[in-house]
C-alpha positions in Angstrom: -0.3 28.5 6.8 -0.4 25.3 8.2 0.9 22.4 5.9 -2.4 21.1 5.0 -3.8 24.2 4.4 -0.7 24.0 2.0 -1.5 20.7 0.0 -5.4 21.9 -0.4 -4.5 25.3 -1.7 -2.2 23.7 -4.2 -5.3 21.4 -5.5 -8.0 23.5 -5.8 -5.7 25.8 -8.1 -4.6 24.1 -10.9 -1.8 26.2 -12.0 -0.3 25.9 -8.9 -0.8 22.4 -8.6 1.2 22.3 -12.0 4.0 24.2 -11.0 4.2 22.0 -7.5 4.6 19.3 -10.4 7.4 20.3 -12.2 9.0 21.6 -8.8 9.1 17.7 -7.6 10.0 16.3 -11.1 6.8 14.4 -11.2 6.2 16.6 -14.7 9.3 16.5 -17.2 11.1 20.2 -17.0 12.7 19.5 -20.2 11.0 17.0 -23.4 12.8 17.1 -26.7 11.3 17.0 -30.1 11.1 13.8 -32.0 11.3 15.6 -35.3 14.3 18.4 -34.5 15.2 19.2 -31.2 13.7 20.9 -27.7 10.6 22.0 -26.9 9.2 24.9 -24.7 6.5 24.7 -22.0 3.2 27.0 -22.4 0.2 26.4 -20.7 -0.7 22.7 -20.5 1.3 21.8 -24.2 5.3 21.2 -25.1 6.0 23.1 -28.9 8.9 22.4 -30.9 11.5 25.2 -30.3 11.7 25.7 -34.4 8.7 27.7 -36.0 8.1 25.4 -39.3 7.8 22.8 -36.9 3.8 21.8 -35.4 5.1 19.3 -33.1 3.0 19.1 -29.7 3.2 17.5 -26.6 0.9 17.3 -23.3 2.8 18.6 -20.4 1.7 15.3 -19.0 3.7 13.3 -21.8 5.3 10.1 -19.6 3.8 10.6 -16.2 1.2 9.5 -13.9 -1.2 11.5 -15.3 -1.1 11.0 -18.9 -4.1 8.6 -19.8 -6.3 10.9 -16.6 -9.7 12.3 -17.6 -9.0 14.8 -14.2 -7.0 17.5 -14.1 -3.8 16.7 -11.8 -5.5 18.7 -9.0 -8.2 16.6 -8.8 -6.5 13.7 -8.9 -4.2 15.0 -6.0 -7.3 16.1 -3.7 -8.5 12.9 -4.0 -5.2 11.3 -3.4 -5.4 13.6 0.0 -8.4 12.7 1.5 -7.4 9.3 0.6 -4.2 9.2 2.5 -6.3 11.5 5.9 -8.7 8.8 6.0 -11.7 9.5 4.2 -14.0 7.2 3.4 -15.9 7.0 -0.4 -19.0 9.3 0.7 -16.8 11.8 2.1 -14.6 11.8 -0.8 -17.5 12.1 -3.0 -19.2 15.0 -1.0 -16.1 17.3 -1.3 -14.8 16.1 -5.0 -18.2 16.0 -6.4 -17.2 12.7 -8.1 -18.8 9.8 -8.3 -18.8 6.6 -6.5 -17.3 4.9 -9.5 -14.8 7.6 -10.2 -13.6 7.3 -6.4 -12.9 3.6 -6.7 -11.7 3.8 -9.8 -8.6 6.3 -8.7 -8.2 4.6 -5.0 -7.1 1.6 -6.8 -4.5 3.1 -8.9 -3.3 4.6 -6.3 -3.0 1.3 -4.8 -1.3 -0.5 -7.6 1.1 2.8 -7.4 2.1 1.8 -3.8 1.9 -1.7 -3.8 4.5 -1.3 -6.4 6.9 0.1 -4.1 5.9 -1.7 -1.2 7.3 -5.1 -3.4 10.4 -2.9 -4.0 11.5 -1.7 -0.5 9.6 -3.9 2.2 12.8 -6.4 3.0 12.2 -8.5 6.0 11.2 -8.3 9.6 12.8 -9.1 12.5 16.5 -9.3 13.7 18.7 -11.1 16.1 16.8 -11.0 19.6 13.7 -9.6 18.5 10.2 -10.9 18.9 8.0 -11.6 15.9 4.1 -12.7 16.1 2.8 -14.7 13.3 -0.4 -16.1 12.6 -2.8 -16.9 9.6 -6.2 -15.1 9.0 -9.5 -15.8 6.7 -10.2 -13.0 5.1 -14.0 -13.0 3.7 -17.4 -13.1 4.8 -19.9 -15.7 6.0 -22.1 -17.6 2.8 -25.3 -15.8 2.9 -24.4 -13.6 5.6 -25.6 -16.2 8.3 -24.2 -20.0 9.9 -20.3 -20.9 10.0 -19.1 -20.8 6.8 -16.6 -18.3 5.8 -15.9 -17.9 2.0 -12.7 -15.5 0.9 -9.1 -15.6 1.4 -6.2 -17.0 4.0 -3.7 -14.1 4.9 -0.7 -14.7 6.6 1.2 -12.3 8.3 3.4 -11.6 11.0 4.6 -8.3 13.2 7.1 -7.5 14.9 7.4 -6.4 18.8 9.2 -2.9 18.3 7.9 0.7 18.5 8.3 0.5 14.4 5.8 -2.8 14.7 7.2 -3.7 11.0 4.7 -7.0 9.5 4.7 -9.0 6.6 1.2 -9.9 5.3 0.3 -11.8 2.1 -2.2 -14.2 0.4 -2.1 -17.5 0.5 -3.0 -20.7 -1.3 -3.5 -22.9 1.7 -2.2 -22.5 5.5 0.0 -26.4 4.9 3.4 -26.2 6.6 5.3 -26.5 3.2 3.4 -23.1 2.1 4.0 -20.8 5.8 7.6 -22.1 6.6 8.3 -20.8 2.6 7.1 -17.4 3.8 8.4 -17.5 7.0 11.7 -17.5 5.4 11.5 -15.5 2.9 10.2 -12.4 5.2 11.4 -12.9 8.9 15.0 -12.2 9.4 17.3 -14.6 11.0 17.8 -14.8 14.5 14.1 -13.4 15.2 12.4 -15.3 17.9 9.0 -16.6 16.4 5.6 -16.2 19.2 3.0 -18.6 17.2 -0.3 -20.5 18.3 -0.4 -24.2 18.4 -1.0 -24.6 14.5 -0.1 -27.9 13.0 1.8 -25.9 10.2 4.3 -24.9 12.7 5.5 -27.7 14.3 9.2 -27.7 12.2 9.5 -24.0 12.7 12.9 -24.6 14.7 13.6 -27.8 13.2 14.0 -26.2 9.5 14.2 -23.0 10.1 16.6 -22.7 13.0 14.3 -19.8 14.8 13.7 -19.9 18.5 9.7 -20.7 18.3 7.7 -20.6 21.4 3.9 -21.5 21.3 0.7 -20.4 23.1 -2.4 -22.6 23.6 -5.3 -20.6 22.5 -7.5 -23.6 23.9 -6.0 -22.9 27.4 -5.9 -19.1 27.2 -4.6 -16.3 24.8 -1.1 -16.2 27.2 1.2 -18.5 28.3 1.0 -17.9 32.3 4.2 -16.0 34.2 5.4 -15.0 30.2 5.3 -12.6 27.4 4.2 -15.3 25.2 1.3 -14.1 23.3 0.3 -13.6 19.8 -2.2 -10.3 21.0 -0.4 -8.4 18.8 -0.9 -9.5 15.2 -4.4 -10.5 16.1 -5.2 -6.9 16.4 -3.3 -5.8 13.2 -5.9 -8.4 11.9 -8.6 -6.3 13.5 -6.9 -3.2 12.7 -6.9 -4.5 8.4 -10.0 -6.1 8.6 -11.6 -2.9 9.4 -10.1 -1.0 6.6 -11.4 -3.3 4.0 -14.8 -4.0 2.8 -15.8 -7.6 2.7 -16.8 -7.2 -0.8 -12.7 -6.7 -1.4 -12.1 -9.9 0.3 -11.0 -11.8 -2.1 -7.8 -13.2 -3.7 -8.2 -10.5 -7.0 -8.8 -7.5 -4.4 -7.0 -8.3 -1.0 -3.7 -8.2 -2.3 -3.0 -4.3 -3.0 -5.4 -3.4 0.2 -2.9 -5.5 2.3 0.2 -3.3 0.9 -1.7 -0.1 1.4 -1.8 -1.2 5.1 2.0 -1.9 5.0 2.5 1.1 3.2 0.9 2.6 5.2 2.6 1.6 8.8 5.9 1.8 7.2 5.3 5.6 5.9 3.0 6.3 8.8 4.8 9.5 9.4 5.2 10.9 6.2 2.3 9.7 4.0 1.6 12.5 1.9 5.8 13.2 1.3 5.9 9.7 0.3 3.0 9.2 -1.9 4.4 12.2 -3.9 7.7 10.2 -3.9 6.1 7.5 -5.5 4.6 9.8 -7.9 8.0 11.2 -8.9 9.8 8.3 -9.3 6.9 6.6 -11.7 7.0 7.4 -15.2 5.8 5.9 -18.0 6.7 5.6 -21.5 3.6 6.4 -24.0 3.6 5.3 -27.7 
């Protein structure tokens, strides 16, 4: 059985979906009474070991799952065709769910991996290698017509490396006080910084000590006889921009869709195996 096969089998059952659970410690395996001592597990409910005792507690007590209206193994399927690429109406089609409910669970998962993007991301870069950087409006034009753009500035920047680690994030404004603060807070030192001709980043080597080297887009989109070109984080702004709907382009919605693409380059071989990590190392305490 092929290892998707394995994942879909384990939704559409629920009790195996519960045992997969407990097997990667996303469920407790052990939850103690607050009135005596342990409980035992039978079917979805924890009971207080002693028999005078009522006590009860949902299997789901403390995990990602507690305050869910689904069963686990919906929640998971949808999770799944999340993480393969499926957009709402095909996630609707196969779940039966509606368009609300889909949105509605795609952006807790979000906030579940944005989390641990914050966590884990560290910088990009290193001594000798190459980082393209460049700022992007994220939004659409007023009225769906003329020049105007309304919605958000991103900056971001990606490095030249078969990994092609970036850094993207929201900003207030593109002024040089605001972009050399994030510069150095997510390039490592010794990177050498590819930019455009931007104002912003005139002081780049002045007060930041990288090795900067420009390209004038107004000439061409690379320097002549070089490898100078910023090709490569324009099309990770193609490659974003495509994944999120310009209804989500604003500065409420942009931010966790712009960790789910990190997340997603930096887990790009592992998604599912990750997204189950996250699972198992969130728990939450319930009143």
């Amino acid at each position: 059985m092929s290892e998707n096969a394995k994942h879909l089998y384990t939704f559409w059952t629920h009790c195996k979906c519960s045992d997969f659970l407990f097997n990667r410690n996303i469920l407790f395996n052990e939850m103690k009474c607050n009135k005596c001592n342990k409980m035992i597990h039978k079917n979805e409910l924890w009971r207080c070991k002693k028999p005078l005792c009522k006590s009860t507690k949902s299997i789901y007590y403390g995990s990602f799952f507690a305050n869910f209206k689904l069963k686990p193994n919906q929640v998971l399927l949808i999770a799944y065709l999340w993480l393969v690429g499926s957009d709402h109406s095909e996630i609707m089609k196969i779940t039966g769910h509606s368009k609300n409910t889909i949105t509605s669970y795609l952006n807790v998962f979000r906030d579940l991996i944005s989390g641990y993007v914050s966590e884990t991301s560290g910088k990009i870069g290193g001594p000798g290698v190459i980082v393209e950087i460049d700022e992007s409006k994220f939004g659409k034009r007023k009225y769906n017509k003329g020049h105007h753009v309304e919605g958000t500035w991103v900056f971001g920047g990606v490095e030249r490396t078969p990994e092609r680690r970036v850094f993207v994030t929201a900003v207030p404004n593109r002024k040089a006080e605001t972009l050399l603060d994030f510069i150095q807070k997510n390039v490592e030192e010794g990177s050498i910084i590819y930019s455009d001709f931007w104002a912003a980043y005139n002081n780049i080597n002045k007060k930041l000590r990288f090795e900067h080297k420009t390209v004038n887009h107004s000439k061409g989109f690379k320097l002549p006889d070089t490898d100078i070109h910023t090709n490569t984080i324009e099309g990770t702004w193609n490659g974003i921009k495509m994944n999120i709907a310009p209804r989500n382009r604003n500065s409420n919605d942009v931010g966790n869709h712009l960790m789910e693409f990190i997340w997603r380059r930096q887990n790009s071989n592992s998604l599912w195996d990750s997204f189950i990590n996250c699972l198992s190392e969130n728990t939450f305490l319930i009143n």
